[in-house]
N, C-alpha and C positions, 0 to 999 in steps of 0.2 A: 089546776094544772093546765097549762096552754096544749092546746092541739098542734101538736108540729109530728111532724115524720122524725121515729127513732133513729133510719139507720142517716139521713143527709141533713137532717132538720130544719128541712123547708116550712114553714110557717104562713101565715094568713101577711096579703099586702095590701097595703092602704092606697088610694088614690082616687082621682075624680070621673064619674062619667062626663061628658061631655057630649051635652045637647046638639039640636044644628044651627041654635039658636046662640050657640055658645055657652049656654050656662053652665056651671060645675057644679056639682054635687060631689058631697063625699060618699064613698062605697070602700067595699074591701074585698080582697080576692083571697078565700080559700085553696089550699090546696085539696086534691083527690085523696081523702086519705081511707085506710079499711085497716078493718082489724084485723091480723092476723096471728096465729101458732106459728111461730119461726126458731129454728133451732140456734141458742147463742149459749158458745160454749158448755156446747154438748149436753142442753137441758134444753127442752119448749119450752119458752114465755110469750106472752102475749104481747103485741106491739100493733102499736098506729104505723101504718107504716104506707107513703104514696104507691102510688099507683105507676108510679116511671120507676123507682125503685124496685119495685114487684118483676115488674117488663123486663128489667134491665139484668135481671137473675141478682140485684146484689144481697137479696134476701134468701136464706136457706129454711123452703116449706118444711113443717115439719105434718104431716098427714097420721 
């Protein structure tokens, strides 16, 4: 199963570093993800879920 955030499903991005040299390389940019206890429809389940989403309250903690 791919790592993406449950509730926006932001995912891992592909692209190149770039040297000063110019050279590229390929790399990939994760997103900030944690696990959390979130309450969805009215039960806690566990979810990958970013860290801007968390911030952004669109997650409901279930403590």
């Amino acid at each position: 199963m791919a790592k993406v955030c449950s509730v926006c499903g932001k995912g891992k991005v592909s692209g190149n570093t770039v040297s000063h040299a110019n050279n590229h390389n390929k790399r990939t940019w994760s997103p900030n993800l944690r696990k959390v206890r979130a309450i969805v429809d009215g039960t806690p389940k566990r979810l990958n879920v970013c860290t801007r989403c968390l911030r952004s309250g669109s997650v409901e903690r279930a403590i």
